[in-house]
N, CA, C and O atoms as a GROMACS GRO file, in nm:
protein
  424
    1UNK      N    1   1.036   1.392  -4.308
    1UNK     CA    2   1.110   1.408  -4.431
    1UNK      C    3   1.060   1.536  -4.499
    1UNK      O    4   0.941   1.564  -4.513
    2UNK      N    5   1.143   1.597  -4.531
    2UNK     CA    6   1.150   1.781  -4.630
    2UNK      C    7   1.064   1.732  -4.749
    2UNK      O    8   1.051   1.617  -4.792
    3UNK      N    9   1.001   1.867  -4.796
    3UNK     CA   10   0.955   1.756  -4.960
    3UNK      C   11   1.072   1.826  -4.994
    3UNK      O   12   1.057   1.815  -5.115
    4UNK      N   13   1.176   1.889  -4.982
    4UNK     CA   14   1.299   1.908  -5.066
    4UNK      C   15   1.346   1.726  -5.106
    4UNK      O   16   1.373   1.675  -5.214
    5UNK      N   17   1.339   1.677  -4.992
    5UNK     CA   18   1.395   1.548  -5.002
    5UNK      C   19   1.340   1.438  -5.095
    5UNK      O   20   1.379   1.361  -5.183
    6UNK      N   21   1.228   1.471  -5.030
    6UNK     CA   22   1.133   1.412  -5.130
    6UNK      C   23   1.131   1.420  -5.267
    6UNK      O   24   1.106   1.326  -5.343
    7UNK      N   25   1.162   1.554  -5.303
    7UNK     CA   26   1.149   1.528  -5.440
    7UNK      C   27   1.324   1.502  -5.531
    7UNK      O   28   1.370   1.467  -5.640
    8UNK      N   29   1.364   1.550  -5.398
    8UNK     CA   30   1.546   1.513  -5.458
    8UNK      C   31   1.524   1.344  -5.463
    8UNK      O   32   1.538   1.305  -5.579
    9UNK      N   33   1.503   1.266  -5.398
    9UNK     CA   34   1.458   1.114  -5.441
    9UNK      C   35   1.377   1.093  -5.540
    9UNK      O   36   1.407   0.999  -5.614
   10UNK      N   37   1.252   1.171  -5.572
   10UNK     CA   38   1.194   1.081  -5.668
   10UNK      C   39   1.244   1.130  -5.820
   10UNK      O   40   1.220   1.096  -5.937
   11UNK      N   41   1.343   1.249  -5.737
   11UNK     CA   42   1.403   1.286  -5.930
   11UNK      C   43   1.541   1.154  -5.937
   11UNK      O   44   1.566   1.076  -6.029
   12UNK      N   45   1.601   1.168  -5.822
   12UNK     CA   46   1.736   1.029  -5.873
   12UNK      C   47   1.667   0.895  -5.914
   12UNK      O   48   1.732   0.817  -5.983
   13UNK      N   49   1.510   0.855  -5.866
   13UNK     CA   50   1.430   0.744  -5.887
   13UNK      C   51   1.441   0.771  -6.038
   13UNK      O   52   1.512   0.721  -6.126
   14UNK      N   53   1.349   0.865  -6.039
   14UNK     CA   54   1.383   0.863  -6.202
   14UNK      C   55   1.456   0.858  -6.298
   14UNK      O   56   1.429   0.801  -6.403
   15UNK      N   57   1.573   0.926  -6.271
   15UNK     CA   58   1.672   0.931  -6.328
   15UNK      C   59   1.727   0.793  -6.353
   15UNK      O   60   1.754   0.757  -6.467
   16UNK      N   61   1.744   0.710  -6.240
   16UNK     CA   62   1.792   0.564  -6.221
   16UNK      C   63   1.692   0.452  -6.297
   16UNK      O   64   1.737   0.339  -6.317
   17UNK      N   65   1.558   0.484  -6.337
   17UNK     CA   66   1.503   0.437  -6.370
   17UNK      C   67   1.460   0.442  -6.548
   17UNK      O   68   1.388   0.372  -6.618
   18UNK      N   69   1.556   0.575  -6.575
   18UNK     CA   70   1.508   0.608  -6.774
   18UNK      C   71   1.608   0.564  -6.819
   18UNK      O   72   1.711   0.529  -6.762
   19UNK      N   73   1.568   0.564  -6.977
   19UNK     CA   74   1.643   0.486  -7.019
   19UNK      C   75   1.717   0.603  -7.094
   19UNK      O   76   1.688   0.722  -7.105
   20UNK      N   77   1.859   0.501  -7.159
   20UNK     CA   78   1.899   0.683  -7.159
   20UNK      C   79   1.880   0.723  -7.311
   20UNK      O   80   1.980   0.747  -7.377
   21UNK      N   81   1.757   0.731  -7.366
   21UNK     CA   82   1.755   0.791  -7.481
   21UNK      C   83   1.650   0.891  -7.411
   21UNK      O   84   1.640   1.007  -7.450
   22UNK      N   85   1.556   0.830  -7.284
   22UNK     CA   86   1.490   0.934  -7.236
   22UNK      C   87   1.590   1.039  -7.196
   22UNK      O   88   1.568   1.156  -7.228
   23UNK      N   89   1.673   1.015  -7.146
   23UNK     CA   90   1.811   1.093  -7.072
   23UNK      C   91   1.870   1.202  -7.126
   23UNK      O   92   1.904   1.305  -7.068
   24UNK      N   93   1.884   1.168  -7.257
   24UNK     CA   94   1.931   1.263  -7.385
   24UNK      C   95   1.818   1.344  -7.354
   24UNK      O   96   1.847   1.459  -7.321
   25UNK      N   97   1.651   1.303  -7.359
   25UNK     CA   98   1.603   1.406  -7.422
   25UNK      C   99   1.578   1.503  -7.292
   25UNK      O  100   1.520   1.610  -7.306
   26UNK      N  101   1.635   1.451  -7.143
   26UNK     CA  102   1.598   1.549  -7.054
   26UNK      C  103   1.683   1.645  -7.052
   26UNK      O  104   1.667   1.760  -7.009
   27UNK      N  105   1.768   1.602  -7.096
   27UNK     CA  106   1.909   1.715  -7.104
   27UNK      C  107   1.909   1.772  -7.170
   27UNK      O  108   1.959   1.875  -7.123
   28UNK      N  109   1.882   1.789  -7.280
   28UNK     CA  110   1.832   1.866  -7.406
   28UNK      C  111   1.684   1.935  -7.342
   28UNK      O  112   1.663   2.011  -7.436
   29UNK      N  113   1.588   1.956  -7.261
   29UNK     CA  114   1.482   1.992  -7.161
   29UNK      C  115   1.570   2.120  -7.099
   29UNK      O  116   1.552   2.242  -7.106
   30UNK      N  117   1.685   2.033  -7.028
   30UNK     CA  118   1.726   2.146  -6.896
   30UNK      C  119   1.812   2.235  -6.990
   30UNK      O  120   1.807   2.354  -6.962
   31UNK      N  121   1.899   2.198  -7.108
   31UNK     CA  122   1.981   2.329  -7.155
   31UNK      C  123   1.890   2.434  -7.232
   31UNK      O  124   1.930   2.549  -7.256
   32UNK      N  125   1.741   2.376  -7.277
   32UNK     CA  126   1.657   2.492  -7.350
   32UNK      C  127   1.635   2.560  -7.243
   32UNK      O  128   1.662   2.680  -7.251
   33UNK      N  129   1.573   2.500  -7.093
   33UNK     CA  130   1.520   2.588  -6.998
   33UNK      C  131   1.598   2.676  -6.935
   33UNK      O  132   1.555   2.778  -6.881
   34UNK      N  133   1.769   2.626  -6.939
   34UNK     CA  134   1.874   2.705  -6.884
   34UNK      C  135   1.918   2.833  -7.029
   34UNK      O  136   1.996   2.928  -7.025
   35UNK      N  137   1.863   2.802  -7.100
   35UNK     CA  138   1.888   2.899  -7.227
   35UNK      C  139   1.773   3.034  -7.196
   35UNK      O  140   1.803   3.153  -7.192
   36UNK      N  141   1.636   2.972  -7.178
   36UNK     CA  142   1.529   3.056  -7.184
   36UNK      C  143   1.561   3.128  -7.016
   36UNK      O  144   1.484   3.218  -6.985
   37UNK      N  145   1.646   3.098  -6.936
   37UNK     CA  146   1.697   3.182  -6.801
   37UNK      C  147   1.821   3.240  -6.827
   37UNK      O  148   1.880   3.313  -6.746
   38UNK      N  149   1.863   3.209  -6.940
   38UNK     CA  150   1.967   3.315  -6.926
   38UNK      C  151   2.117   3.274  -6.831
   38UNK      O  152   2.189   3.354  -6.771
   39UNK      N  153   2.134   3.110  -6.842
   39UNK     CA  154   2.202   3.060  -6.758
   39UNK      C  155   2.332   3.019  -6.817
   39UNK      O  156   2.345   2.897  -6.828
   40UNK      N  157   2.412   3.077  -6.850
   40UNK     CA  158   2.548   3.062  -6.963
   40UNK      C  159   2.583   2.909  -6.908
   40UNK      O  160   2.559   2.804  -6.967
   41UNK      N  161   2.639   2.924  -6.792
   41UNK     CA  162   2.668   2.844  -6.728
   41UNK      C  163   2.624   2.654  -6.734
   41UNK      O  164   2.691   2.552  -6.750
   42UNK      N  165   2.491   2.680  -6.714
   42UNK     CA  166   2.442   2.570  -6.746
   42UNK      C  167   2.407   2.483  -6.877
   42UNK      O  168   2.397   2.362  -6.897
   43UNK      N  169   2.392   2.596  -6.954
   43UNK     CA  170   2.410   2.568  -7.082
   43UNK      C  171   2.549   2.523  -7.133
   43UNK      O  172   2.567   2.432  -7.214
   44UNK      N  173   2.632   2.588  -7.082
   44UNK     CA  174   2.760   2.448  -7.099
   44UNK      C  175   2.817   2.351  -7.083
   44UNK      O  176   2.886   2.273  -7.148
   45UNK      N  177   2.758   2.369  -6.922
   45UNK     CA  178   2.757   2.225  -6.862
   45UNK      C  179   2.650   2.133  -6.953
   45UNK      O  180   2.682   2.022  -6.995
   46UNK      N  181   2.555   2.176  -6.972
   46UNK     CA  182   2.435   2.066  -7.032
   46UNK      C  183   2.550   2.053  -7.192
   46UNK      O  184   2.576   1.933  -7.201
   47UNK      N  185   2.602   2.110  -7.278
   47UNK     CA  186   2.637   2.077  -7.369
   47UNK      C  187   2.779   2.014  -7.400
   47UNK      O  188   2.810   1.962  -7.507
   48UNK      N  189   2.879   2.032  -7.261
   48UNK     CA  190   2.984   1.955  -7.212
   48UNK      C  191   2.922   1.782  -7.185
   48UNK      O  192   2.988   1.686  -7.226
   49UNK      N  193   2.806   1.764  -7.122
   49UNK     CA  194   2.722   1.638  -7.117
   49UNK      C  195   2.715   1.570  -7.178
   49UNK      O  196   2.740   1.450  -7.174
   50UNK      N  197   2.643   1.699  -7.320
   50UNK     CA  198   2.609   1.563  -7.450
   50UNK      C  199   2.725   1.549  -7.545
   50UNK      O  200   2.700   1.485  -7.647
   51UNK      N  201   2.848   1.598  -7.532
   51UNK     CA  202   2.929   1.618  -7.597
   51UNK      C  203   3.006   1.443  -7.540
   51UNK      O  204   3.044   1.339  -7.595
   52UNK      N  205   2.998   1.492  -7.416
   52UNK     CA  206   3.053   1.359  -7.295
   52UNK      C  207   3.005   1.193  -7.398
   52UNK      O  208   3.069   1.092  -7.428
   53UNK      N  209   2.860   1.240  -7.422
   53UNK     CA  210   2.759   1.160  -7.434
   53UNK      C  211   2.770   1.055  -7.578
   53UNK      O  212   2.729   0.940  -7.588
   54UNK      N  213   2.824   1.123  -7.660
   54UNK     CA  214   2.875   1.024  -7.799
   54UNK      C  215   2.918   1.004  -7.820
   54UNK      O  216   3.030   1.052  -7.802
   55UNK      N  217   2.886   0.880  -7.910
   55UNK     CA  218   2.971   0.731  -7.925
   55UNK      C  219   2.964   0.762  -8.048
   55UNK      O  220   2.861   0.780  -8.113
   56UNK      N  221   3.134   0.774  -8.102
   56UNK     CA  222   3.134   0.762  -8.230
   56UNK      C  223   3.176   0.643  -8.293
   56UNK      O  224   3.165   0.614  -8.412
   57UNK      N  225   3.237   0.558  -8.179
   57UNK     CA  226   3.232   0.436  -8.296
   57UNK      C  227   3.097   0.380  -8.359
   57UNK      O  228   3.082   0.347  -8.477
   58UNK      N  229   2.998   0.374  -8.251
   58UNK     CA  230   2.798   0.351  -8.278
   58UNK      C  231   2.803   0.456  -8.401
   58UNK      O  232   2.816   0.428  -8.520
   59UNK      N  233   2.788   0.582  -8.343
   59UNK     CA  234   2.756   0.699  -8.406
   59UNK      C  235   2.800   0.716  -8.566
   59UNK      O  236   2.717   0.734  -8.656
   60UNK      N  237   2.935   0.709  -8.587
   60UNK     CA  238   2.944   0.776  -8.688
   60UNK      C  239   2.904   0.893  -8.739
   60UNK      O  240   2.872   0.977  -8.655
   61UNK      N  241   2.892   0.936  -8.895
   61UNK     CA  242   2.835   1.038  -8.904
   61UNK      C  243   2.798   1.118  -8.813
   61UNK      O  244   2.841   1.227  -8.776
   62UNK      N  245   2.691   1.039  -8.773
   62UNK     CA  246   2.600   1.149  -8.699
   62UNK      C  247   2.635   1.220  -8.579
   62UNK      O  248   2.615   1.338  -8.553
   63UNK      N  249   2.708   1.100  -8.487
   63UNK     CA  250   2.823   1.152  -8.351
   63UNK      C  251   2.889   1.272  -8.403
   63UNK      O  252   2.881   1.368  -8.326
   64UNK      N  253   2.962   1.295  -8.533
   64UNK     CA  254   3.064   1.332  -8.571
   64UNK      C  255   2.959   1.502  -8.548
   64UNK      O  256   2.958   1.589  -8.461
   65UNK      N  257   2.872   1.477  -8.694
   65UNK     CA  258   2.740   1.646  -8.634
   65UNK      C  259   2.716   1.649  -8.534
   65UNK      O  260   2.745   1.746  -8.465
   66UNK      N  261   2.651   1.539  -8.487
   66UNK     CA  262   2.631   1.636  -8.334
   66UNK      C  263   2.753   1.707  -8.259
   66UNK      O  264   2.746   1.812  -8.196
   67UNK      N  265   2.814   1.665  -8.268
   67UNK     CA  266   2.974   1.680  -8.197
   67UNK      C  267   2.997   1.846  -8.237
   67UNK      O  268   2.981   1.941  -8.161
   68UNK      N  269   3.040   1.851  -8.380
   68UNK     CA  270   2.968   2.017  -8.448
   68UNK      C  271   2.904   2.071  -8.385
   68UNK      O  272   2.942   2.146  -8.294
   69UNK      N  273   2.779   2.046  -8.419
   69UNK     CA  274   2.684   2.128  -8.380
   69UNK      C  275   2.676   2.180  -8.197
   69UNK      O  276   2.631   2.282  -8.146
   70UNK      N  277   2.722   2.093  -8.155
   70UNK     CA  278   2.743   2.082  -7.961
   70UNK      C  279   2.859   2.206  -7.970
   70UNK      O  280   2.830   2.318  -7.927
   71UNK      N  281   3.025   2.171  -8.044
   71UNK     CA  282   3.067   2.297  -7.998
   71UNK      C  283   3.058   2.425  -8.062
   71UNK      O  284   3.111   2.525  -8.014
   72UNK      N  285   2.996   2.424  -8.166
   72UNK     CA  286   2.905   2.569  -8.205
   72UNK      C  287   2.832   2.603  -8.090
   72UNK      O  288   2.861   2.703  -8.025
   73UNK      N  289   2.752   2.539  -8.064
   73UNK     CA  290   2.646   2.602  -7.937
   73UNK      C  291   2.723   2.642  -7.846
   73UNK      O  292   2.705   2.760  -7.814
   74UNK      N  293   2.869   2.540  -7.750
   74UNK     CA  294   2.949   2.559  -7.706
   74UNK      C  295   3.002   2.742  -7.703
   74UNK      O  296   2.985   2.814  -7.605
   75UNK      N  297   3.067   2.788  -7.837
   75UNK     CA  298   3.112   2.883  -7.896
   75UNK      C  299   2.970   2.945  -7.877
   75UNK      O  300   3.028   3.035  -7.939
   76UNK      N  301   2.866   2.980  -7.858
   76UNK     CA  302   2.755   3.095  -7.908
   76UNK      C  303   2.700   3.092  -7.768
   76UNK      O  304   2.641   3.193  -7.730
   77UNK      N  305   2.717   2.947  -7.651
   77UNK     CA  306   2.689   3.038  -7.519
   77UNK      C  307   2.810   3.082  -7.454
   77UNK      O  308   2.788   3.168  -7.369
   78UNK      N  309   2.950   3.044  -7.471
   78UNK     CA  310   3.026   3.156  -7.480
   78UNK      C  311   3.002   3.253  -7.496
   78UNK      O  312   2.997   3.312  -7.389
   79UNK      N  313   2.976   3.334  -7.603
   79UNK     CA  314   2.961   3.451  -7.640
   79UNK      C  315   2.819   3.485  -7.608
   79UNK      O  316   2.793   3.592  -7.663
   80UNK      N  317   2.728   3.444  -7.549
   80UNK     CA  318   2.614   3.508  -7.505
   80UNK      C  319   2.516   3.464  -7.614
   80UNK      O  320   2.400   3.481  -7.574
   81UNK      N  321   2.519   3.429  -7.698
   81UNK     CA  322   2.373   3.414  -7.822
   81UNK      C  323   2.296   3.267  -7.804
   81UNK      O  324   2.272   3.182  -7.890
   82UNK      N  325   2.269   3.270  -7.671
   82UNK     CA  326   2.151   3.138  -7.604
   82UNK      C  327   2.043   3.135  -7.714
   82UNK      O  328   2.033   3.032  -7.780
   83UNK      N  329   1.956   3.246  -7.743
   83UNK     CA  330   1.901   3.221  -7.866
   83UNK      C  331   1.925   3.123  -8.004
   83UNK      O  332   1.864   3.038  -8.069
   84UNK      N  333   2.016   3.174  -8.004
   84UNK     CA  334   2.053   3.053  -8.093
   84UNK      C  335   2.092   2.933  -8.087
   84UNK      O  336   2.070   2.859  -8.183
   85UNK      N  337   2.156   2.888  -7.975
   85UNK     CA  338   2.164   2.774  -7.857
   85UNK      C  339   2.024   2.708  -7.866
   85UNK      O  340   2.011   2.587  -7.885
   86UNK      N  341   1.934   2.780  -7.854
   86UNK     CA  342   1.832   2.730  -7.788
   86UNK      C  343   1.721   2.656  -7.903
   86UNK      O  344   1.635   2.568  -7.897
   87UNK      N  345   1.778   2.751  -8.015
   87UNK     CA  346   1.660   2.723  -8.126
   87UNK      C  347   1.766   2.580  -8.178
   87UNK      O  348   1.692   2.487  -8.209
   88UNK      N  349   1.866   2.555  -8.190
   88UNK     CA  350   1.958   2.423  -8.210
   88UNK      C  351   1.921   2.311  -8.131
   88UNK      O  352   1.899   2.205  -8.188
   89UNK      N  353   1.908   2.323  -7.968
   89UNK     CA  354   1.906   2.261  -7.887
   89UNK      C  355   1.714   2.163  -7.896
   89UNK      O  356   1.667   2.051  -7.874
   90UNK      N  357   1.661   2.318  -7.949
   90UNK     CA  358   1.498   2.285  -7.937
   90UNK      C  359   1.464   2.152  -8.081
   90UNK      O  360   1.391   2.053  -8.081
   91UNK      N  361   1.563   2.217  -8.196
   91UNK     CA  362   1.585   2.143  -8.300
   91UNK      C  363   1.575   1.962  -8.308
   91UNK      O  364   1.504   1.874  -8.355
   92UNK      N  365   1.684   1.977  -8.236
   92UNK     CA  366   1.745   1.836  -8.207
   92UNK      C  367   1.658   1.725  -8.096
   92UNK      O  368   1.648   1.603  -8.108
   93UNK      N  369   1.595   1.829  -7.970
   93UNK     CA  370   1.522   1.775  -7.901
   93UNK      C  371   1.445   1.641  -7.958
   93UNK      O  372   1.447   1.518  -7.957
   94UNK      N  373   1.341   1.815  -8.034
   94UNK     CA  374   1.255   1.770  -8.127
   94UNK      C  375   1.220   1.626  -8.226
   94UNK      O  376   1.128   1.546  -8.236
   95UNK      N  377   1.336   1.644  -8.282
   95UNK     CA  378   1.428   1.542  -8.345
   95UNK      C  379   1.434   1.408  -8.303
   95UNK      O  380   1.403   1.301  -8.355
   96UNK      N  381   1.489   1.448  -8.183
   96UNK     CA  382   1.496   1.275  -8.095
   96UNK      C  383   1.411   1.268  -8.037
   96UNK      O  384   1.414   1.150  -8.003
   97UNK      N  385   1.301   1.324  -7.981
   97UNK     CA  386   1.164   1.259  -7.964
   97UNK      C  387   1.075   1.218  -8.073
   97UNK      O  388   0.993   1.128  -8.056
   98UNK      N  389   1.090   1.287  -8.199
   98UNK     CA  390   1.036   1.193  -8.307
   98UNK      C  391   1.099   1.105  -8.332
   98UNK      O  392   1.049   1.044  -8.427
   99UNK      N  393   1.196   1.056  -8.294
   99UNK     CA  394   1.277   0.952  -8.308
   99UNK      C  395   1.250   0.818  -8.210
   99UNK      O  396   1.287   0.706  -8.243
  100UNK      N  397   1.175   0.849  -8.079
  100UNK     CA  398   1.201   0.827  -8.002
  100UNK      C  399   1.023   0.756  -7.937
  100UNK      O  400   1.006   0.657  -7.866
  101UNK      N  401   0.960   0.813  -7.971
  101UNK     CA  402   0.784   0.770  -8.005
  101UNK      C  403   0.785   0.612  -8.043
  101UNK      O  404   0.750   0.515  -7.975
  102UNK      N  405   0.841   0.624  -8.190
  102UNK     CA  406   0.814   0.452  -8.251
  102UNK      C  407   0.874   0.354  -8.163
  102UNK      O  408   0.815   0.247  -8.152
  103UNK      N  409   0.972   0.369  -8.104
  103UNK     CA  410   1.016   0.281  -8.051
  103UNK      C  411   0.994   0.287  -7.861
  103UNK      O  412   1.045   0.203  -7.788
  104UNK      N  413   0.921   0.387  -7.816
  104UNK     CA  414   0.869   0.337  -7.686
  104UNK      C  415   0.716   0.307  -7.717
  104UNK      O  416   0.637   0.286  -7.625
  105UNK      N  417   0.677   0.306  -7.856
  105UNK     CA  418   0.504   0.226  -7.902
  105UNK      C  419   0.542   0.116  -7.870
  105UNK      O  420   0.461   0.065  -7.792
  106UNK      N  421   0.671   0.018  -7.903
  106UNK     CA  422   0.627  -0.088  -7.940
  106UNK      C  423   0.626  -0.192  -7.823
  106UNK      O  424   0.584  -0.306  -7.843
   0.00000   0.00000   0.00000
């Protein structure tokens, strides 16, 4: 067995195995790291994802901003300003891992 393979399994293990608030926050991981490469591309795909990703009947409000704020970023890696993508993206991360602490303590 390749460790290509190897590690292509123990990333779907994982994947199959988080929960998905961890999920959110990996994706929000890969569009900063695809921001800090310079990857237009991926950065839309990652923000087509979380866009995919909310529930506004749960959500409300907040679905409704993020939703904003997703196709602003949308619109600014369009146009090339990942920087600013990135400092939004790093924002929010942030955000939901303080969010996200208290409740894998307990």
């Amino acid at each position: 067995m390749t460790t290509t393979l190897r590690m292509r399994q123990y990333q779907e293990q994982a994947v199959a195995s988080a929960s998905p608030e961890l999920l959110v926050a990996k994706v929000y991981d890969i569009g900063i790291s695809a921001c800090h490469r310079g990857d237009r591309q991926k950065v839309r795909a990652v923000l087509v994802e979380l866009i995919a990703g909310l529930n506004f009947e749960a959500g409300g409000d907040i679905a409704l901003n993020l939703y904003s704020l997703y196709e602003f970023c949308l619109t600014q890696a369009i146009e090339g300003e990942l920087g600013v993508v990135c400092e939004i993206l790093t924002g929010l991360r942030d955000a939901w891992r303080e969010g996200l602490l208290p409740r894998q303590a307990a």
